[in-house]
Every structure is written in C-alpha cells, then in structure tokens.
N, C-alpha and C positions, 0 to 999 in steps of 0.2 A: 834287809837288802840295802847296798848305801845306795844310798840320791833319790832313794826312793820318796816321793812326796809323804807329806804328812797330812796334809787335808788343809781346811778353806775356808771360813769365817762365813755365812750365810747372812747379812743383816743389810741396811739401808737401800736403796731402789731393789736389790733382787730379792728383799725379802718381800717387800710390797705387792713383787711381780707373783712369788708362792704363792701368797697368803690369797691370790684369787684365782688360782686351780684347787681343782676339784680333788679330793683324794685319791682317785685314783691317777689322776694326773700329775699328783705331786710325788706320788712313788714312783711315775715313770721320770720325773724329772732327775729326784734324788738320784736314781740307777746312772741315768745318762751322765749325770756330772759327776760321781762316783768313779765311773767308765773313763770319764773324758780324765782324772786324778791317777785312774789306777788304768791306763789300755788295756782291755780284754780282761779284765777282772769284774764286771761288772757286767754282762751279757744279760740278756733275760736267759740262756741257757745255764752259767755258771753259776747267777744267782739262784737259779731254783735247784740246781744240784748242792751248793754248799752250804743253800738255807735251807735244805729237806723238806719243807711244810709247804711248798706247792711245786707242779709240775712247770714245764717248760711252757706249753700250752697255756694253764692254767695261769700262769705271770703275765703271758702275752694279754690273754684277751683281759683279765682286770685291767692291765694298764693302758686297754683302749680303751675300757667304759665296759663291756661289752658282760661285766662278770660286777659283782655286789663282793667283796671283801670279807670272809668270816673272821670274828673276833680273837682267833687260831692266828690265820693267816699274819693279819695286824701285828699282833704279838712277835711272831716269828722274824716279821720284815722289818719293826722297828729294832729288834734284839740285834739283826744279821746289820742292818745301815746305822747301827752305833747311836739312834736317833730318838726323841722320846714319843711318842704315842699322841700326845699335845701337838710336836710340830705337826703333826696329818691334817688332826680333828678342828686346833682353833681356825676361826675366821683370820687372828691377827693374831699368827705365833711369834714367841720371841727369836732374836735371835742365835742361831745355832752353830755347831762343827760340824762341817761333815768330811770323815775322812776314815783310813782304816785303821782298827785298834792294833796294837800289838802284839805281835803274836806271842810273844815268847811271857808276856800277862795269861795269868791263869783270871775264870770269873770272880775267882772271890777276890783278885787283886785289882780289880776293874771296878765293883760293885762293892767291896767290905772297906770299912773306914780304917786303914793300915797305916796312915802317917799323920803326921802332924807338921804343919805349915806355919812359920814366921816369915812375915816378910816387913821387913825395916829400908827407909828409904832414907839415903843420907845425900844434904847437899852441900858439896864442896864449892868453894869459890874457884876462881881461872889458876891459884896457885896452887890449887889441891888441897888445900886445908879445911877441916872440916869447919863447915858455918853451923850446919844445924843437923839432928838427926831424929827420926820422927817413927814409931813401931807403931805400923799398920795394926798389922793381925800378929799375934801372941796365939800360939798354939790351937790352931785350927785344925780339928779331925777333918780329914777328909781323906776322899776316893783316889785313885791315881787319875782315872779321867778327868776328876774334879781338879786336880794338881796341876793337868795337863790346861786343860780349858782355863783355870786362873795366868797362868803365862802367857800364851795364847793372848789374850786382856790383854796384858799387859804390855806385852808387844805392840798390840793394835793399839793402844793408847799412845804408849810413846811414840810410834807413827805416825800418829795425829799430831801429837806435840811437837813433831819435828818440822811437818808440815805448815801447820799455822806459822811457827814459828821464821818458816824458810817464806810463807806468803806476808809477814809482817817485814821482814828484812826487804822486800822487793819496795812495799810500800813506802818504805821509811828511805828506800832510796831514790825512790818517784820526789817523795816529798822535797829532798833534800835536792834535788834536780830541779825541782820545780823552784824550790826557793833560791837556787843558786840563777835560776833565770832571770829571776823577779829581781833582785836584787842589782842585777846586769843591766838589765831595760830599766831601771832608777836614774 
C-alpha cells in the first residue's frame, strides 16, 4: 500500500520504559503502538482473528493481567508482532523493530538465508573525488528481515551523524561568537 508506514526503531528511553512492564503488559503495549503505526490493524479483535491462536476475549484479559500466557500463545503473538520471544521475557531487551512484514514475502523469504549483503562505504571529499574507500561486510548470508533491520541501522546512524554533527556546527558557532566578543571588549 504506498505511504503506508514501515514501522519504528524501539531502543533508548522507550526501551527502558518496556523493559519494566510485565509481559503481559508488554504485548498490550506492542498491539497499541503497532495500532497507533498501522490504524485499526491492530485491535485486540483483528489481532486475535489474523493471529488464530487466541480468542478476542482471550487477548483482552492476558493483556490486563487477568490470564497467565501459554507457551502456544507466546509463539503465535511473537510470530504475528514480527518480534523475537527475548523482547517479552528479558529484564533488559535489546533494542528492536516493530512494524509490519511484507506481505507480498513468503515465510521462507522472511526466515531462509536467501541473499547475500555487501556493504562498502566510500568517502569523497567536497569535490566528489574519491579520498578513501573501506568494505564493511563482503558477502553476508542473510534474511530479508535481517537486510531490512541492517538498513534500518544504518539510517538511524547516520541520523545521529547528522545530528551530532549539526549540534557541533551550533557550538563552534557559539565559540566563534564568543571569540569574536572577546576580542571586541580587548
């Protein structure tokens, strides 16, 4: 579907914030912000129709406390929220994706080791010429999720580097404000 969101990086204060609810809390959280990515795709009615392995009822009350989670279930709801079984159970999961797979991926293109990844970073100078060039990873098996969640990185990194980089330009213009003052009142 276009525009349709792709999902959301789960890691630094909000993963903090997971990592101390309860499992059952954390699956109603997953749904909700799932929900809040995909509108009306994530109900505790839809989920338990397109995940098959609990009723509507039955999603409600685990996700108030109210119900003990069978090892079924688990399986089911990690499989159907894209999510691994670790994010529920640690105390202090890593950070995660959560978003919806693609449909038009079959399981074995999701799950089977189907491609092979290079990724080579080259750095040009302000004239375009190449200065340097550096090969990461040389022929990495991996998953499409895994393909997908390495980009995903790689995004969120360089958005940091952009970041820092735009909070060092601020500073270096303080500095240079500052110095242009100092030098005035001489």
């Amino acid at each position: 579907m276009a525009g349709q969101k792709t999902g959301r990086w789960i890691d630094d204060e909000e993963l903090g914030s997971f990592g101390m609810l309860a499992i059952q809390e954390r699956l109603r959280w997953i749904r909700e912000e799932l929900n809040k990515l995909y509108p009306g795709d994530y109900t505790v009615k839809s989920v338990s129709n397109d995940c098959g392995m609990i009723s509507h009822q039955g999603l409600y009350n685990l996700e108030k406390g109210m119900a003990n989670p069978r090892q079924s279930t688990l399986a089911a709801l990690v499989d159907f929220y894209n999510i691994s079984l670790e994010t529920l159970l640690e105390a202090s999961p890593s950070p995660f994706f959560l978003g919806k797979r693609d449909k038009k991926l079959s399981t074995e293109d999701l799950r089977g080791t189907q491609y092979s990844v290079e990724v080579v970073i080259r750095l040009h100078k302000r004239d375009n010429s190449l200065q340097e060039e550096q090969e990461l990873i040389a022929a990495l098996e991996v998953r499409h999720m895994d393909y997908m969640e390495l980009c995903e990185r790689i995004r969120m990194e360089a958005a940091l580097i952009e970041h820092r980089l735009e909070k060092q330009k601020r500073l270096d213009e303080a500095i240079h404000l500052l110095s242009r003052k100092k030098d005035a009142n001489e």
